[in-house]
C-alpha positions as CSV (number, residue, x, y, z in Angstrom):
1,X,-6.1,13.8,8.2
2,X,-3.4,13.3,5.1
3,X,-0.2,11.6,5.8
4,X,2.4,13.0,3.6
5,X,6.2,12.0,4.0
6,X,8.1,15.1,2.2
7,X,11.1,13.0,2.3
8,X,11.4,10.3,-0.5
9,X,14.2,8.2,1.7
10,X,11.9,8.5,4.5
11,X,8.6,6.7,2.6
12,X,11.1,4.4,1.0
13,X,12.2,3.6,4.7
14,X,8.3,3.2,5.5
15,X,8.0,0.9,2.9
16,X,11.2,-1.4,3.7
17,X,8.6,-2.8,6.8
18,X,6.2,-3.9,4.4
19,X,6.5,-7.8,3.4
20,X,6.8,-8.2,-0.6
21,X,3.1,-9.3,-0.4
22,X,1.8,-5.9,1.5
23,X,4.0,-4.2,-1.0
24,X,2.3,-5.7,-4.0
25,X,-1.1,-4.9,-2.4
26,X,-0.2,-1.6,-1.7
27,X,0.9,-1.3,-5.5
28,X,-2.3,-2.9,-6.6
29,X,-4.2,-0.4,-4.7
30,X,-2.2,2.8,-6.0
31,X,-3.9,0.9,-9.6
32,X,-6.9,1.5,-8.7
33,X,-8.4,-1.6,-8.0
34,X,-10.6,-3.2,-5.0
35,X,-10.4,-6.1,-2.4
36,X,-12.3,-8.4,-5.2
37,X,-9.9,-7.4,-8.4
38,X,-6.5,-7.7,-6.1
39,X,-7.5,-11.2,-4.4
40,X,-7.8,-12.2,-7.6
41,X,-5.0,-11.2,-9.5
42,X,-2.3,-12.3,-6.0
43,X,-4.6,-15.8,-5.8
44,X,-5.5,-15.1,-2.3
45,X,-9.1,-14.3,-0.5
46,X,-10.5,-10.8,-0.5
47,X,-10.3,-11.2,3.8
48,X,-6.5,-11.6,3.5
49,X,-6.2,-8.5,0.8
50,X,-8.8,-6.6,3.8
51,X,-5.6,-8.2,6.1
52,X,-3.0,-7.0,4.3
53,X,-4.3,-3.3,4.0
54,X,-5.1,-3.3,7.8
55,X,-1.4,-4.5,8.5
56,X,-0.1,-1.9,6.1
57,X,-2.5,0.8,7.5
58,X,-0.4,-0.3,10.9
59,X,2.8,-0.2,9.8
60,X,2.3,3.6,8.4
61,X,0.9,4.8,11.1
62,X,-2.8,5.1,9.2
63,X,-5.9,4.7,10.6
64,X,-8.6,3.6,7.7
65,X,-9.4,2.8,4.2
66,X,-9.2,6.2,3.4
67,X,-6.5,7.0,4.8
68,X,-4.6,5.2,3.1
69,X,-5.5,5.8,0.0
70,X,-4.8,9.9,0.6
71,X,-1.1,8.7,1.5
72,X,-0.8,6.8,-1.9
73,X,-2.2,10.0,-3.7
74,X,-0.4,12.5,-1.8
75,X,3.2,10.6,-1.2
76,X,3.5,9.2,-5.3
77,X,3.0,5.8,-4.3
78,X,2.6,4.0,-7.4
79,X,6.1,5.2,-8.3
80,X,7.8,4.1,-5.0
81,X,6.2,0.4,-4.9
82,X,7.3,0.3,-8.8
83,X,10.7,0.3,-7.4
84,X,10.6,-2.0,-5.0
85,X,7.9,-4.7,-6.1
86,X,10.1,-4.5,-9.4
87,X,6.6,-4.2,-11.2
């Protein structure tokens, strides 16, 4: 099942609960890459990148990988986290 928030102010709300470092993994997924490629490029192990996406997964409400990635497709993602990461 695909998460979509219609309202911009109500993702950008979603995303205030995220912690800078959740927000630049969620940005890092919206690129495309994997656990491997974003531990790397934030200096951290690929466990704590599979940490962060299960604590983001919490905090919007998603259950799954998958999931999540249908809510960065269908809700514009990249663009939103470019805002607030300042990426």
């Amino acid at each position: 099942m695909e998460t979509t928030l219609h309202n911009p102010s109500s993702l950008q709300a979603n995303l205030n609960w995220l912690t800078e470092k959740e927000k630049q993994v969620l940005w890092l997924i919206a690129m495309g890459l994997n656990s491997k490629a974003i531990a790397v490029r934030l200096d951290v192990r690929p466990k704590s990148v599979d940490n962060y996406k299960n604590r983001i997964g919490k905090k919007l409400g998603l259950k799954g990988y998958g999931a999540l990635v249908s809510f960065i497709r269908a809700n514009n993602v990249f663009a939103m986290t470019e805002k607030t990461t300042g990426t």
